[in-house]
C-alpha positions as CSV (number, residue, x, y, z in Angstrom):
1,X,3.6,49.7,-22.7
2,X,5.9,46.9,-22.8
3,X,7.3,45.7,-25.8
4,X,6.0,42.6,-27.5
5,X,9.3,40.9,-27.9
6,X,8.6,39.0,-31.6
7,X,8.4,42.8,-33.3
8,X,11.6,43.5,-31.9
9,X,10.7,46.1,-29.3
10,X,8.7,47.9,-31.8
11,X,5.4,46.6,-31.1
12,X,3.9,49.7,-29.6
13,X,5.2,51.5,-32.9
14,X,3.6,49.0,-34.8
15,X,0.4,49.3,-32.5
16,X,0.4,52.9,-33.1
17,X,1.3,52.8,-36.8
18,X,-2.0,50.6,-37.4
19,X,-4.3,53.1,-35.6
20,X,-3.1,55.6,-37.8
21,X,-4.1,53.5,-40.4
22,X,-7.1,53.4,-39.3
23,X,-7.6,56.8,-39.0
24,X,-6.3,57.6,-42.3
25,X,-8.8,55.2,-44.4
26,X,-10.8,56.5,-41.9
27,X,-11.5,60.0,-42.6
28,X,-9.9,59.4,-46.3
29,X,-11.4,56.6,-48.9
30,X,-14.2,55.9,-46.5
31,X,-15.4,59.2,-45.4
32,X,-17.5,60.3,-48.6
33,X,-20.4,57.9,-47.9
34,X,-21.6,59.3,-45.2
35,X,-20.7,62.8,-45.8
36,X,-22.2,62.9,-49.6
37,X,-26.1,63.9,-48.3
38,X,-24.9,66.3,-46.3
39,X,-22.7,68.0,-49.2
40,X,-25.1,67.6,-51.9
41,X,-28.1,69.3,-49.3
42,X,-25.8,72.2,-48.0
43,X,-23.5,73.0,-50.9
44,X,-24.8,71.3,-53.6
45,X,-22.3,68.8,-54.6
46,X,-23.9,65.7,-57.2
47,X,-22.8,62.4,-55.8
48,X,-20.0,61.5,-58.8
49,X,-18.5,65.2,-57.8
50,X,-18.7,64.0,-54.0
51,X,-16.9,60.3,-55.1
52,X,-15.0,62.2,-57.1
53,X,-12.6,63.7,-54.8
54,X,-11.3,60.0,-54.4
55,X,-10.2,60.0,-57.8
56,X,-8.6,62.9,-57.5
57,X,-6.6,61.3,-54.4
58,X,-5.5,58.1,-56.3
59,X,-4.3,60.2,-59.5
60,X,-2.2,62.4,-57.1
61,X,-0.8,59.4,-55.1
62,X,-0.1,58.0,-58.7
63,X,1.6,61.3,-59.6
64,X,3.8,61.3,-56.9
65,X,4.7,57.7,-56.0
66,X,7.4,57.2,-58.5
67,X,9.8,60.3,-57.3
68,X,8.5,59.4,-53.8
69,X,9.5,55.8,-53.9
70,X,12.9,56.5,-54.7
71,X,13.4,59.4,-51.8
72,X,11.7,56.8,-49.2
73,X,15.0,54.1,-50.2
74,X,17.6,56.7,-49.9
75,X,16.3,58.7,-46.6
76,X,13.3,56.1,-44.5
77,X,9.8,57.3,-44.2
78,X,9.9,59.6,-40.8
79,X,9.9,62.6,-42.3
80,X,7.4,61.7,-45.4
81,X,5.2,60.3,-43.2
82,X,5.6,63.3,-40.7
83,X,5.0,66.1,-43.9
84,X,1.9,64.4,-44.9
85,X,0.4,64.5,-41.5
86,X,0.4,68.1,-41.6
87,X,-0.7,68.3,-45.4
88,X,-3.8,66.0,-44.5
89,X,-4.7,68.3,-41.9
90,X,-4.1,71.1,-44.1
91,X,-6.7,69.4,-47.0
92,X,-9.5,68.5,-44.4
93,X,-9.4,72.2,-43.3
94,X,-9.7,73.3,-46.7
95,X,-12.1,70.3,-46.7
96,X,-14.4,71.8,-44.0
97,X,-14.3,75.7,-45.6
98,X,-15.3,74.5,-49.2
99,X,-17.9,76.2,-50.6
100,X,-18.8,74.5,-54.2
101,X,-17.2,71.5,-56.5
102,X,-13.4,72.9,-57.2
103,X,-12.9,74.0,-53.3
104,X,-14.0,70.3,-52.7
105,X,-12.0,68.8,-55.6
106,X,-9.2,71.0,-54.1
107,X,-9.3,69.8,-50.8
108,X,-8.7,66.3,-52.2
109,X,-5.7,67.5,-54.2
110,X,-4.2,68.4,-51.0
111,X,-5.4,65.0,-49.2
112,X,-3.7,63.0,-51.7
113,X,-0.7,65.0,-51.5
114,X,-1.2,64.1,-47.4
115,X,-2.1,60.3,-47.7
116,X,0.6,59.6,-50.6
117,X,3.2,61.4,-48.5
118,X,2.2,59.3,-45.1
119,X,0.0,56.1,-46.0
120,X,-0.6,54.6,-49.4
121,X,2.9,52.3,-49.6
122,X,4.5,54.4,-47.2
123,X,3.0,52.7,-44.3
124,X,4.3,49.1,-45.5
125,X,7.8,50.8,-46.8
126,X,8.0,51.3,-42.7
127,X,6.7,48.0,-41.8
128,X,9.8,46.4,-44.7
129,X,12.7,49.3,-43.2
130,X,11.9,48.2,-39.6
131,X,10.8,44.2,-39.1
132,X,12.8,42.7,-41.8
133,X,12.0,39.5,-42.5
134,X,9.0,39.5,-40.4
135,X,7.5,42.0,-42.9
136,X,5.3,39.8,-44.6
137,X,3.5,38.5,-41.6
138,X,3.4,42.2,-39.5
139,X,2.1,44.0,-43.0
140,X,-1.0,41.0,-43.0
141,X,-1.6,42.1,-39.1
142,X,-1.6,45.7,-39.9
143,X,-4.1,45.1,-43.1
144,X,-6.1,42.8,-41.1
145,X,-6.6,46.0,-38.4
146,X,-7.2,48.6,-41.2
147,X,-10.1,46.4,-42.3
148,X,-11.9,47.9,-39.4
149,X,-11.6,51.5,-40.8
150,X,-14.8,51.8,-42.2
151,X,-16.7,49.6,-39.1
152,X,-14.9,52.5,-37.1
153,X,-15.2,55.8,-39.1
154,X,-18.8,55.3,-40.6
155,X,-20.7,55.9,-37.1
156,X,-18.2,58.3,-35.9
157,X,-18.7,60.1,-38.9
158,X,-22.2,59.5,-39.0
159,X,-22.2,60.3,-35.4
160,X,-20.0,63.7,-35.1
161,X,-22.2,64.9,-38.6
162,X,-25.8,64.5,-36.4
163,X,-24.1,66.6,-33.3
164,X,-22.2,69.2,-34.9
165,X,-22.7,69.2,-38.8
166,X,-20.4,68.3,-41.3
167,X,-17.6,71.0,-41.3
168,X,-16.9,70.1,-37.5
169,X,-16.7,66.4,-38.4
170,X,-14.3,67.4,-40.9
171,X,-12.0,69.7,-38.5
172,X,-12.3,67.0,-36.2
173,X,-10.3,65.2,-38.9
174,X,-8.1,67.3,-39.3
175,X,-7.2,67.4,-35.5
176,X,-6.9,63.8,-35.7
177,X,-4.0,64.0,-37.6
178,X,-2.3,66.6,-35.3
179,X,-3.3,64.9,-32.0
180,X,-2.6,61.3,-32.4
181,X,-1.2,60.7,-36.1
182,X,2.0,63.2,-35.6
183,X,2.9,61.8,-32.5
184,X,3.2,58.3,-34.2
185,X,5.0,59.1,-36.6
186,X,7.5,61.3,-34.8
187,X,8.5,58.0,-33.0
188,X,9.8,56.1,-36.0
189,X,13.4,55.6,-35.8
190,X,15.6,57.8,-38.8
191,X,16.5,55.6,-41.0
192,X,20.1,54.1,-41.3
193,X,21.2,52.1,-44.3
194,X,22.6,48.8,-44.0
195,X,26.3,49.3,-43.5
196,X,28.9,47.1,-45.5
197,X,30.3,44.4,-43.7
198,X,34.1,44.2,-43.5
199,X,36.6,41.9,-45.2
200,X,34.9,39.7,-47.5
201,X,31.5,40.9,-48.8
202,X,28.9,37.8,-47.6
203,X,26.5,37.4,-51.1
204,X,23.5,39.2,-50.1
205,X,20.4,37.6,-49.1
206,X,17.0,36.5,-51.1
207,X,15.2,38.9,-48.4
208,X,17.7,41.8,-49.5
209,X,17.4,41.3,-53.6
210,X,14.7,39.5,-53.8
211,X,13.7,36.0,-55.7
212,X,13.8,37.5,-59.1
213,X,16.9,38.0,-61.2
214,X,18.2,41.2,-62.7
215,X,17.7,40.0,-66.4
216,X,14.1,39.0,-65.2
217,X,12.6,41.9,-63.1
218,X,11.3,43.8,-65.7
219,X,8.9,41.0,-67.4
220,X,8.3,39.8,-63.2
221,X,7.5,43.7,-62.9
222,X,4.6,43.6,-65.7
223,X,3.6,40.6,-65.0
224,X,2.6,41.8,-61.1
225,X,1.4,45.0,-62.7
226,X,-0.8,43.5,-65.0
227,X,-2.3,41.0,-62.6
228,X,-2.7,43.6,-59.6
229,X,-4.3,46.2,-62.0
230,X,-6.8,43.7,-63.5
231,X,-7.8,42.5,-59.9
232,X,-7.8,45.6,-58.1
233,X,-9.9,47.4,-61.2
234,X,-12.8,44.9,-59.6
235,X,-12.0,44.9,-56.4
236,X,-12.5,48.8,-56.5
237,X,-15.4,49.0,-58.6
238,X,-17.5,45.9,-58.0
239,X,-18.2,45.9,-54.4
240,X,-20.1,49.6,-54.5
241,X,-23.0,47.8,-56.2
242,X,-23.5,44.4,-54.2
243,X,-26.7,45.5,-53.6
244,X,-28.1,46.4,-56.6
245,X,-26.7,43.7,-58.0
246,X,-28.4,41.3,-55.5
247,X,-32.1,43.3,-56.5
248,X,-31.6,42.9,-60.2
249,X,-31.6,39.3,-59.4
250,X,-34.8,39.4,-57.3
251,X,-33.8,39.7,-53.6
252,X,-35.3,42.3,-51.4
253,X,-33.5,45.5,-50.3
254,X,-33.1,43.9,-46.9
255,X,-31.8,40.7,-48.1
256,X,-29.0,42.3,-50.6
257,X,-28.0,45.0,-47.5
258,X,-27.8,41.7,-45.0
259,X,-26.0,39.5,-47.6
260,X,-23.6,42.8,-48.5
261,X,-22.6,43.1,-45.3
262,X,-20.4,39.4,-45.2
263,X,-18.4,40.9,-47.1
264,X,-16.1,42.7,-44.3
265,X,-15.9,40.0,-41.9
266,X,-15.0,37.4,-44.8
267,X,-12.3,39.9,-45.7
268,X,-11.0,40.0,-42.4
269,X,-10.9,36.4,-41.2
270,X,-9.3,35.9,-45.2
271,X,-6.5,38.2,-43.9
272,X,-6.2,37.0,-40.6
273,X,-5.4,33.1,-42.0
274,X,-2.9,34.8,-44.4
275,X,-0.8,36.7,-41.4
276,X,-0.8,33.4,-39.1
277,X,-0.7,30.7,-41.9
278,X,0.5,32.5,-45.5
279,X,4.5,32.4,-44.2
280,X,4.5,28.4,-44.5
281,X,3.4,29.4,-48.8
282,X,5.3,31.3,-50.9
283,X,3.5,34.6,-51.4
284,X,2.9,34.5,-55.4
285,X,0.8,31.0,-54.9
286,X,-1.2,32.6,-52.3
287,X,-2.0,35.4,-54.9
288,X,-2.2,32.9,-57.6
289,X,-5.1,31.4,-55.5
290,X,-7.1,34.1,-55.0
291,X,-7.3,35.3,-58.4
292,X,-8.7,31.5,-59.5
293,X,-11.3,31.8,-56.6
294,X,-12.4,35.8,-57.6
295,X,-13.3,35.1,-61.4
296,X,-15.1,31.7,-60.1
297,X,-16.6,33.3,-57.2
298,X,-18.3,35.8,-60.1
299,X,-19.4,33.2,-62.5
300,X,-21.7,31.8,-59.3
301,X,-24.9,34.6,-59.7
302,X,-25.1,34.1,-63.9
303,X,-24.7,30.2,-63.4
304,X,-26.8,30.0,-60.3
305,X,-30.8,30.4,-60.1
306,X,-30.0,33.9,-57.4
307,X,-31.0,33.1,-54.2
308,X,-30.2,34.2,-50.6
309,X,-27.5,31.1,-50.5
310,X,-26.6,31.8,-53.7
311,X,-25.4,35.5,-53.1
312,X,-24.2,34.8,-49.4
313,X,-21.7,32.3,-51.4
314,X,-20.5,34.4,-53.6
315,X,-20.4,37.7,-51.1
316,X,-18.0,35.1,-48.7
317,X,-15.9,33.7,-51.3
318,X,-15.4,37.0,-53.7
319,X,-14.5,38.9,-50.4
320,X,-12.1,36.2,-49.1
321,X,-10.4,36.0,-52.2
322,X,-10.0,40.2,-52.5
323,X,-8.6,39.6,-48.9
324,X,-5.9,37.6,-49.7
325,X,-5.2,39.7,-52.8
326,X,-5.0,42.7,-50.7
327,X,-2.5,41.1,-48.9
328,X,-0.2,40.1,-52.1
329,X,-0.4,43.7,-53.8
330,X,1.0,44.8,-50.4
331,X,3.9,41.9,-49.7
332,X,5.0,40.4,-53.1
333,X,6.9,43.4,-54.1
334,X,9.3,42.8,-50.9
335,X,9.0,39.2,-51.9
336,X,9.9,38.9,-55.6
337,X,12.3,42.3,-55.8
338,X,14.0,42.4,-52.0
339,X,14.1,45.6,-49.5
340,X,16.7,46.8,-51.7
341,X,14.5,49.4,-53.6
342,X,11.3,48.3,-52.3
343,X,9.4,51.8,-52.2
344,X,11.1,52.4,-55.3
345,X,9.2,49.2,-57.1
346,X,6.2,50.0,-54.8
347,X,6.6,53.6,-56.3
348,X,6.2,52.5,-60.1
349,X,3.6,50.1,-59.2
350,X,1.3,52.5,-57.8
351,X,1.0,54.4,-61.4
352,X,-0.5,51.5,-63.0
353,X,-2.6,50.3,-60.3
354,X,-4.4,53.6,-59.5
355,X,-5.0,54.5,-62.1
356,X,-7.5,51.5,-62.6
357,X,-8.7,52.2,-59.3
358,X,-9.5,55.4,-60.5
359,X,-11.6,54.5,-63.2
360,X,-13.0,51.7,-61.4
361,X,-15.9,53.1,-59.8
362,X,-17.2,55.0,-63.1
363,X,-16.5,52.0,-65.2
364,X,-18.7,49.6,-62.8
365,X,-21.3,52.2,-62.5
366,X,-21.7,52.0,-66.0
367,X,-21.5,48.2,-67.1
368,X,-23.8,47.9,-64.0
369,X,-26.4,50.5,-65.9
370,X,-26.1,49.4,-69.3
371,X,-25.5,45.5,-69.3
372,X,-27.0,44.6,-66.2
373,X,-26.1,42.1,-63.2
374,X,-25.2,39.2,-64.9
375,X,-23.2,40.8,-67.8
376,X,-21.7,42.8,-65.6
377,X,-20.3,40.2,-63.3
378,X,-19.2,38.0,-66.5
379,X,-16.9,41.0,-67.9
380,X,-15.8,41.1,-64.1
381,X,-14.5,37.3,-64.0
382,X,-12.9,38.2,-67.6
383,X,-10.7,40.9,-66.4
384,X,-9.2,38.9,-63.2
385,X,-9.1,35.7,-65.5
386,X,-6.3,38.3,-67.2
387,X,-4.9,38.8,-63.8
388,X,-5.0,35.2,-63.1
389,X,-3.1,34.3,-66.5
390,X,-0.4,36.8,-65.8
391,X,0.0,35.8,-62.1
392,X,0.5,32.4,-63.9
393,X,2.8,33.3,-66.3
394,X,4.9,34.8,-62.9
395,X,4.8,31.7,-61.0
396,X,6.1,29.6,-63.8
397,X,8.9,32.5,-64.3
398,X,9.7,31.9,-61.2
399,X,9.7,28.1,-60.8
400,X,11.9,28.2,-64.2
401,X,15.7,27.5,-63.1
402,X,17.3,31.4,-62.8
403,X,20.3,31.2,-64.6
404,X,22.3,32.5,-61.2
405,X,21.1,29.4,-59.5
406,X,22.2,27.3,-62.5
407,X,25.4,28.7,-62.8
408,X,25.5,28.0,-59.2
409,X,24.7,24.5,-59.4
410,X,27.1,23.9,-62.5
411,X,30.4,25.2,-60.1
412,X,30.2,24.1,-56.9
C-alpha cells in the first residue's frame, strides 16, 4: 500500500491503527447489547450485571491510567499497546468460559486491563508520538472512523451469535485481537525521544509545552476536568434512553427507534467538519461551542410541545454537539499542555472522567424512572451548563495575557 504522503508515510499505520479501533469498541463498550439476551437466557445474568461489566472496564482503565500515562511518555505505546492485545484476548476467553456473574464481572476486569493497556488514550498518545503537529486533525479522522464501531460490530455480533451461539462470537473476539490487532501494533515504530539540539537550546515550541503556563496548568487542568466530566457524565448516560424518552412524550415505539437513530450519522458528519474545518479554530472554542449547543439542545423537548420534528431537532443537534465534544476531550490536552507529558495529563484525566462515565448509566436510569422525561432532560442541561461555565472560565484563562508572553513583550 502506498503511503499517503500528508501522514508522513504512516498512513497505512494510521489506516490500520483505526481498524483496530474499530474492533476494540467493537467487541468492547458496544458488544453487551446484543449479547445481554443471550447471557441472561443461558447463564442467567440480569441486564445491570450484563452492563455492568462496562463499569468494571472504565474503573480499571481509571485505575491504571495515571501510572500508565507516565510509562507511555518515557518508553512510546508499542509495547503497551502490544501487552493489552494479548490481555483482551485473554479476558474474551475468560469471557466465552464464564459460567455466572463474577466469571463475567472477571472477564471484564481483565478487558479493562486489555483496552486501558492498548486503546482508551493510548491510541491518541500514538497518533500525538507519531504525526506531530497534524495530531489534532489525524486523532478527528480516526474518531470520525471509530464512530462506525457499533454500525459494524452490532450485526456481526448479532450475526456470528444466530450461527454459532454466543461463546463462539466471543472467541471469535478474542481471535480478532491475535489475527489482525497484534499485527498492527507490532508495526509502530519504538519510540525515540526528542534529542537536544546542539549549541544554543532554540525555546521550545507551543506544540511541545503547550498554550498554558507552568503557574497556570493546574487551575487549566480542573477546569478541563470539570468540564469533560460534567459533559461526558450525559453523554454516557443520556443517549441509552432516547427512546423512552421520546414515548414518555407521546411518540410511538417506531417513531422514537427512527428518530434515535440520527443520532450516529449526526455524530459522524459533527466529527467529520471538525477534522477538515476545526484546525482554522482554536480547539477550546470548538469545545466551548458544543457545550452551549448540548444544554440548549436538552431544554428543546420540556419547552417544545414533543413532536416527530421536535425530537429529530434535538436527536441532530444534542448528537452533533457530543461529536464535537468527543473530539475536544481527545485533542485539547495536546493543545493546552504540549506532547511534553501528554499521556501523562491524559493519564490523570481519565480518573475523573470515568469515573462519571461509570456512574452515568445507573444515574440516568434512575432520574429517567423517578423524575421522568422532562425533569430528567432539565437536570441533564444543568450539569453541562457546569461544564460550559468551566470551559468558560478556561477560555478567558487563556485569552488573559500569560505572564511569559508579557514579560516577553516588556524586553524585546
Amino acid at each position: 500500500m502506498a503511503s499517503i504522503p500528508r501522514f508522513g508515510g504512516h498512513g497505512p499505520l494510521l489506516f490500520g491503527l483505526a481498524l483496530t479501533r474499530i474492533i476494540g469498541w467493537g467487541t468492547t463498550y458496544y458488544s453487551p447489547s446484543v449479547l445481554a439476551p443471550a447471557l441472561g437466557r443461558e447463564i442467567g445474568l440480569s441486564p445491570e450485571i450484563v452492563f455492568g461489566g462496562i463499569t468494571v472496564l472504565l474503573i480499571t482503565g481509571a485505575l491504571l491510567a495515571p501510572a500508565l500515562g507516565r510509562q507511555l511518555d518515557r518508553e512510546g505505546t508499542r509495547r503497551s499497546m502490544c501487552l493489552g492485545a494479548l490481555v483482551c484476548a485473554l479476558g474474551f476467553v475468560v469471557l466465552a468460559i464464564s459460567q455466572g456473574p463474577v466469571s463475567y464481572l472477571a472477564s471484564w476486569f481483565v478487558i479493562g486491563i486489555g483496552h486501558a493497556l492498548s486503546l482508551a488514550n493510548v491510541g491518541n498518545v500514538t497518533i500525538a508520538q507519531l504525526m506531530g503537529e497534524r495530531t489534532r486533525r489525524v486523532i478527528g479522522l480516526m474518531m470520525l472512523l471509530t464512530g462506525l464501531a457499533s454500525s459494524v460490530f452490532w450485526p456481526v455480533t448479532a450475526l456470528l451469535m444466530e450461527l454459532y451461539g454466543w461463546r463462539a462470537a466471543v472467541l471469535v473476539f478474542a481471535a480478532l485481537q491475535i489475527v489482525v490487532v497484534l499485527p498492527v501494533y507490532l508495526a509502530i515504530p519504538r519510540f525515540r525521544p526528542a534529542a537536544p539540539m546542539p549549541g544554543a537550546a532554540a525555546p521550545p515550541s507551543s506544540f511541545e509545552q503547550g498554550r498554558v503556563s507552568p503557574d497556570r496548568r493546574q487551575t487549566a487542568f480542573w477546569l478541563l476536568a470539570l468540564a469533560l466530566s460534567a459533559s461526558g457524565l450525559v453523554s454516557w448516560g443520556l443517549p441509552l434512553h432516547y427512546i423512552r424518552l421520546f414515548q414518555e412524550g407521546g411518540l410511538t415505539q417506531a417513531e422514537a427507534v427512527w428518530i434515535a437513530t440520527l443520532s450516529g450519522p449526526a455524530t459522524i458528519a459533527a466529527r467529520a467538519i471538525d477534522a477538515t474545518l476545526g484546525e482554522r479554530l482554536p480547539a477550546e472554542k470548538v469545545a466551548l461551542f458544543g457545550l452551549l449547543v448540548a444544554p440548549a439542545a436538552c431544554l428543546t423537548l420540556p419547552l417544545l410541545q414533543m413532536t416527530t420534528a421536535t425530537a429529530g431537532l434535538y436527536i441532530v443537534l444534542f448528537s452533533a454537539a457530543l461529536g464535537v465534544i468527543s473530539v475536544a476531550r481527545a485533542t485539547l490536552p495536546l493543545v493546552l499542555f504540549g506532547r511534553n507529558g501528554f499521556a501523562t495529563m491524559l493519564g490523570r484525566l481519565t480518573v475523573p472522567q470515568n469515573i462519571t462515565f461509570a456512574a452515568a448509566p445507573l444515574l440516568f436510569a434512575a432520574m429517567v424512572e423517578r423524575l421522568g422525561a422532562n425533569a430528567t432532560l432539565i437536570v441533564s442541561a444543568a450539569i453541562q451548563a457546569v461544564g460550559f461555565t468551566a470551559m468558560f472560565a478556561l477560555v478567558r484563562m487563556l485569552e488573559r495575557k500569560q505572564p511569559s508572553e508579557a514579560a516577553t513583550r516588556s524586553h524585546p
